[in-house]
C-alpha positions in Angstrom: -13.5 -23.7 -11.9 -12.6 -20.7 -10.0 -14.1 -17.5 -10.5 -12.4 -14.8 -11.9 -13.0 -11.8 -10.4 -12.0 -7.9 -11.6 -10.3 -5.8 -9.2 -9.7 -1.6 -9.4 -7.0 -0.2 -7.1 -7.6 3.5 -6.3 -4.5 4.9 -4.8 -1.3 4.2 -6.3 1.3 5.1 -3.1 2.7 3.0 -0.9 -0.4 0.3 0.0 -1.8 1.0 -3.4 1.3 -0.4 -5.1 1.3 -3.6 -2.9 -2.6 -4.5 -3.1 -1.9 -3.9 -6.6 0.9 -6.4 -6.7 -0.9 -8.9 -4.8 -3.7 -9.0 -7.1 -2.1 -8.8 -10.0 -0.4 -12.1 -9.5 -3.5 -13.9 -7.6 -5.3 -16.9 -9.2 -8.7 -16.2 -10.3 -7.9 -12.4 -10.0 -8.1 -9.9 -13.0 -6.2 -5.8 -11.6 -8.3 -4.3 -13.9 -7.3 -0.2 -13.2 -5.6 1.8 -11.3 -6.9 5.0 -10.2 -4.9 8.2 -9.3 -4.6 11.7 -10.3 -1.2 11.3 -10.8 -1.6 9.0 -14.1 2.5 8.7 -14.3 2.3 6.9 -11.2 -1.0 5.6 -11.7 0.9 4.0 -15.2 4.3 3.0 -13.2 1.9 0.7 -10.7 -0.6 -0.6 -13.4 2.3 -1.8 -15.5 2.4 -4.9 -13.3 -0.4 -6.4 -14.9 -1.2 -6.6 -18.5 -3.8 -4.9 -20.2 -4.7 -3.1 -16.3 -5.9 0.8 -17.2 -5.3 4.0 -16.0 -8.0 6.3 -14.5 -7.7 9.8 -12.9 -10.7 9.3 -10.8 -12.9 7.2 -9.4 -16.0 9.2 -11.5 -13.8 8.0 -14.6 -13.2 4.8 -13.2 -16.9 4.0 -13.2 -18.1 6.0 -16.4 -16.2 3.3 -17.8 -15.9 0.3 -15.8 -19.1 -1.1 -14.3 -18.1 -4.7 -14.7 -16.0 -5.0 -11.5 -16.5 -7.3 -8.7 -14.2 -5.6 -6.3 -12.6 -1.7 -5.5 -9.7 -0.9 -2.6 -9.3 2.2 -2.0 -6.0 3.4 -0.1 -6.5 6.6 -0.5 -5.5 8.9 2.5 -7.6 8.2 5.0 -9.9 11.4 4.8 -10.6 10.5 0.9 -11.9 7.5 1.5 -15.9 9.0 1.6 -16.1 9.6 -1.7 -15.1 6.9 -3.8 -16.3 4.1 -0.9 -20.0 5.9 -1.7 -19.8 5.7 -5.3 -18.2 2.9 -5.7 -21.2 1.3 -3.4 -24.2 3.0 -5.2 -22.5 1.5 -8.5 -22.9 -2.1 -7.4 -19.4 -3.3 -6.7 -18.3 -4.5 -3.5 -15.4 -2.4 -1.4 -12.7 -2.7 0.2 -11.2 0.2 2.6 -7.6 0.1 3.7 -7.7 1.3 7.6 -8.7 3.3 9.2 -12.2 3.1 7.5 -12.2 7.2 7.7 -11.1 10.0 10.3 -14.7 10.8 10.9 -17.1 9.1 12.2 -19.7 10.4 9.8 -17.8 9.7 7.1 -17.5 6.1 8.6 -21.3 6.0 8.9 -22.4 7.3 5.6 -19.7 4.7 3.7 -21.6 1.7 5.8 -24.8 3.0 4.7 -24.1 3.3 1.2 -22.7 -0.2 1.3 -25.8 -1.8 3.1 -28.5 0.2 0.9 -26.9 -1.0 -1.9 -26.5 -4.5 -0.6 -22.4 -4.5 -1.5 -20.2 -6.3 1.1 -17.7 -3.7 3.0 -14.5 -4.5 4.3 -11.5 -2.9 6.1 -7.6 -3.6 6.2 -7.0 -4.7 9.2 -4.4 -7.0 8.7 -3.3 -7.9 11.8 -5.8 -10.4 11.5 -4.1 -12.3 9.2 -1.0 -12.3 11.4 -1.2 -16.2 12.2 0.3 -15.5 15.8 -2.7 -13.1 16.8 -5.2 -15.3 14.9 -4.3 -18.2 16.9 -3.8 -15.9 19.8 -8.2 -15.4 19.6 -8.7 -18.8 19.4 -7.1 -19.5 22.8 -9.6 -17.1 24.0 -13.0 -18.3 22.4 -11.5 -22.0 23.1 -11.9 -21.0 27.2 -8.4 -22.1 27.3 -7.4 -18.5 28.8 -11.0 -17.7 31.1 -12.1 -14.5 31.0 -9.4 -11.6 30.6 -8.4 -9.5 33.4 -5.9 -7.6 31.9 -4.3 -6.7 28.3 -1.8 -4.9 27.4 -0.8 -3.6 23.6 2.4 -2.5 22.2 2.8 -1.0 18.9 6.2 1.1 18.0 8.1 2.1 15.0 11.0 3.4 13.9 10.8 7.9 13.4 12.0 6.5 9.8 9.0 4.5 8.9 5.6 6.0 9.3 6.6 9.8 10.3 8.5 9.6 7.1 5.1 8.9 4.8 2.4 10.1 6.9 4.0 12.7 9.2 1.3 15.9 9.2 -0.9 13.6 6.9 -2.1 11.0 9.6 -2.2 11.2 13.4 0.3 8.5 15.0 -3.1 7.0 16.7 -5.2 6.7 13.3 -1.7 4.9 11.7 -0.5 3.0 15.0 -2.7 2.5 17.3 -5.9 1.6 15.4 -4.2 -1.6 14.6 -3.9 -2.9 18.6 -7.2 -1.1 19.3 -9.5 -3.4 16.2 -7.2 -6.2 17.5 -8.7 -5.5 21.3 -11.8 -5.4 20.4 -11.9 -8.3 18.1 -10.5 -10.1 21.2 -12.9 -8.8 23.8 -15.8 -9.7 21.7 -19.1 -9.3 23.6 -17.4 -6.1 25.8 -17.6 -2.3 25.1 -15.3 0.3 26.3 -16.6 2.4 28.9 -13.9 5.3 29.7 -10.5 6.3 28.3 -8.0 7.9 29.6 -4.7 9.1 27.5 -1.6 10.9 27.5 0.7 11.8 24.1 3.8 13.6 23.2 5.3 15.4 20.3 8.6 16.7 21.6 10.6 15.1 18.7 7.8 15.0 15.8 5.4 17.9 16.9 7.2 19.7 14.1 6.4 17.5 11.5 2.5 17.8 12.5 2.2 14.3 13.9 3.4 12.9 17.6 6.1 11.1 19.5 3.9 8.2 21.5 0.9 8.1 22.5 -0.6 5.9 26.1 -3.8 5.2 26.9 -5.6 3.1 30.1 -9.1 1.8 29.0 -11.9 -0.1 30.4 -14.3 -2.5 29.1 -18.0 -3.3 30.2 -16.3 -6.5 31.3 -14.4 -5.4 33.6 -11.1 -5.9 31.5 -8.6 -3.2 31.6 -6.1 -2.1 28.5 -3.1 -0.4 28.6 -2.2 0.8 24.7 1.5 1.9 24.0 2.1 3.5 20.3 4.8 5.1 19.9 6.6 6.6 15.8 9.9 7.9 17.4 12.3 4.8 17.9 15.7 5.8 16.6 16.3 4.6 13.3 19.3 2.9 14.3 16.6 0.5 16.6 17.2 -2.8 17.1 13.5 -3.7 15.8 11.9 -1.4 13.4 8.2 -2.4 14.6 8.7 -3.0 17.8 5.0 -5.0 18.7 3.6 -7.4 21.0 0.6 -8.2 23.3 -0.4 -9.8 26.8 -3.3 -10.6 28.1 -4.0 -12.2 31.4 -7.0 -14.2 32.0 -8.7 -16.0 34.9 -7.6 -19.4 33.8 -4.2 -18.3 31.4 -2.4 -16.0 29.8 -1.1 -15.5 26.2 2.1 -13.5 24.9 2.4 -12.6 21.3 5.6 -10.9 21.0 6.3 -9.8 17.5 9.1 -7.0 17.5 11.7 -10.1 16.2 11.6 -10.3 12.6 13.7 -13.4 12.6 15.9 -12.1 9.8 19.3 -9.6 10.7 21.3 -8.5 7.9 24.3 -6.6 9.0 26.7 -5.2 5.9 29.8 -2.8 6.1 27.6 0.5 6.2 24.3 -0.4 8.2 22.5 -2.8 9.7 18.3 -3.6 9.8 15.6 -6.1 10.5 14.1 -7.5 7.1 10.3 -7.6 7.3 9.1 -11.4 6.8 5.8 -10.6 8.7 3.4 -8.1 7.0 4.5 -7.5 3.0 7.6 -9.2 2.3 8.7 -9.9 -0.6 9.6 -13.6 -1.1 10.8 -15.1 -4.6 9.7 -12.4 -6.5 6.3 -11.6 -4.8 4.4 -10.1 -1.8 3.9 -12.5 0.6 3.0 -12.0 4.5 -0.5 -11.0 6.4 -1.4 -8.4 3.7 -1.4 -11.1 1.0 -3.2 -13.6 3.5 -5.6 -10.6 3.4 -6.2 -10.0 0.4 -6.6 -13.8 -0.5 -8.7 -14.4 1.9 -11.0 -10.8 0.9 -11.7 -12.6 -2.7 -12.8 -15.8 -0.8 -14.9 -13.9 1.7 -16.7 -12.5 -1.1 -17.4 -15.7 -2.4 -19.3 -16.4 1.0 -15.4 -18.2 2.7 -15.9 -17.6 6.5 -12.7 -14.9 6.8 -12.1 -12.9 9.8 -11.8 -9.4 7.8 -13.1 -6.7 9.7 -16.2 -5.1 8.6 -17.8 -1.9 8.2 -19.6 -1.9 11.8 -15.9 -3.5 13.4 -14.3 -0.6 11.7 -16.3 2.1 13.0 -15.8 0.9 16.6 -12.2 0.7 16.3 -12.4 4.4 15.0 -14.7 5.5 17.7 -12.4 4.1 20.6 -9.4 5.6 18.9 -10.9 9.2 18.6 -11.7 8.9 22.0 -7.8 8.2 23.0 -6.9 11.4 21.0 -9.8 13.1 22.7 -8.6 12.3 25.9 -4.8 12.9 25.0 -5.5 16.4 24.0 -7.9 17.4 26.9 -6.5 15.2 29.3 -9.6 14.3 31.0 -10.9 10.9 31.1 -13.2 10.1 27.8 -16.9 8.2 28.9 -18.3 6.0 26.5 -21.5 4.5 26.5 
């Protein structure tokens, strides 16, 4: 018999919505609540499951609900202390959306929380799930590629998509840029970075608090050197809305996973767009993509399933190495890490 487990949302914008969607219609998976201080919205997003409540907060969330198995949070990214630690001390397992925080204290004190109170911790990190990166790893731990000489990362959008929910909310290298650099490091396992250097712009979004593009040159312990590309200011007439791929050169091959290509046009009389069939599409009535492949493999994971989602300890490497491209981007001196 499968286990049922009970889920709480805590965020009810844009990722809140979906993971609420995706668990609402997942075998074995009770949505429970949603949580946000905007209870019309909160209401709007909980209607897709029957009998799901609506809480304010996450204090009201768990003056009430203590039966839970599982809580995402996809809050803004600098709210995510809070609930993460009570939400931990409370017994129930979480489940950040990334980055895992803006700070790195904040990152440390949410992985301590989890592992004094013995709850598992995960992060969104989606690309994961993305079967062409997946697959792309295991030609690397297969041998099949030798060791890696060279990678490089490419990761831009359209100045219609992300400036246009997180612009002055969310630096373009915590939204963008995080994704390649957990994605780098999950492919480099075994290597550390040991200096950054970085360069950004924000000629076109600098008014909108957030910037253009952002480069950055790194080296691992290993010897292997990344170049990172992220950019949020493609024209929104853009062939490809998320324009993303990565190489990687190694001593015995080399891999290409190019992924700006939808695979689905649609042209009508006024405009003309990709239509996403990778990450959250929506496909007879449902959300389908990496982000459901997430999510179904997070209830299996906490069921003891061996599933690549990232941890607490991955996450706060990725955040480190990301903070130390906006370091460098804003001093422009080369970043050391140890």
């Amino acid at each position: 018999m499968i286990k049922r487990r009970r889920v709480t949302v805590i965020g009810a914008g844009f990722m809140g919505s979906m993971h609420a969607s995706i668990f609402a219609n997942m075998v074995g998976c009770e949505l429970a609540a949603i949580v946000d201080p905007n209870l019309d919205l909160a209401g709007v997003v909980a209607a897709k499951a029957p009998g799901c409540k609506v809480y304010a907060s996450h204090e009201a969330l768990l003056a009430v609900e203590r039966d839970l198995d599982l809580v995402s949070i996809c809050t803004p990214d600098n709210l995510h202390l809070a609930p993460a630690v009570a939400v931990a001390q409370a017994g129930i397992n979480v489940f950040v959306e990334k980055p895992i925080s803006s700070k790195v204290e904040d990152a440390r004190a949410i992985i301590a929380a989890c592992e004094a109170a013995k709850v598992k911790l995960g992060v969104g990190y989606l690309l994961r799930f993305d079967p062409r990166y997946a697959a792309a790893r295991e030609l690397m731990t297969s041998g099949k590629i030798g060791e890696p000489i060279h990678i490089y990362a490419r990761r831009n959008s359209a100045r219609t998509e992300g400036p246009k929910r997180y612009g002055g909310k969310l630096p373009l290298a915590l939204h963008v840029t995080v994704h390649d650099v957990d994605m780098v490091l999950w492919m480099l396992d075994g290597q550390h970075p040991v200096s950054v250097y970085a360069q950004q712009t924000d000629r076109l979004l600098g008014a909108a608090g957030t910037q253009d593009s952002l480069a950055a040159i790194v080296r691992f312990s290993g010897g292997t050197v990344v170049n990172f590309e992220s950019a949020w200011s493609l024209p929104s007439g853009a062939r490809h809305m998320i324009d993303a791929r990565m190489e990687l050169i190694g001593t015995e091959g080399a891999f290409e996973v190019q992924c700006g290509d939808s695979g689905l046009y649609y042209a009508g009389s006024d405009n003309s767009r990709e239509i996403d069939t990778q990450h959250w599409p929506t496909v007879n009535g449902r959300i389908d993509g990496d982000l459901a492949r997430q999510l179904n493999g997070l209830l299996a994971w906490l069921d003891g399933a061996a599933m690549p989602i990232a941890t607490g300890r991955d996450a706060l490497r990725s955040l480190e190495l990301t903070l130390a491209m906006m370091q460098s981007a804003e001093s422009g001196e080369i970043v050391r890490l140890g």
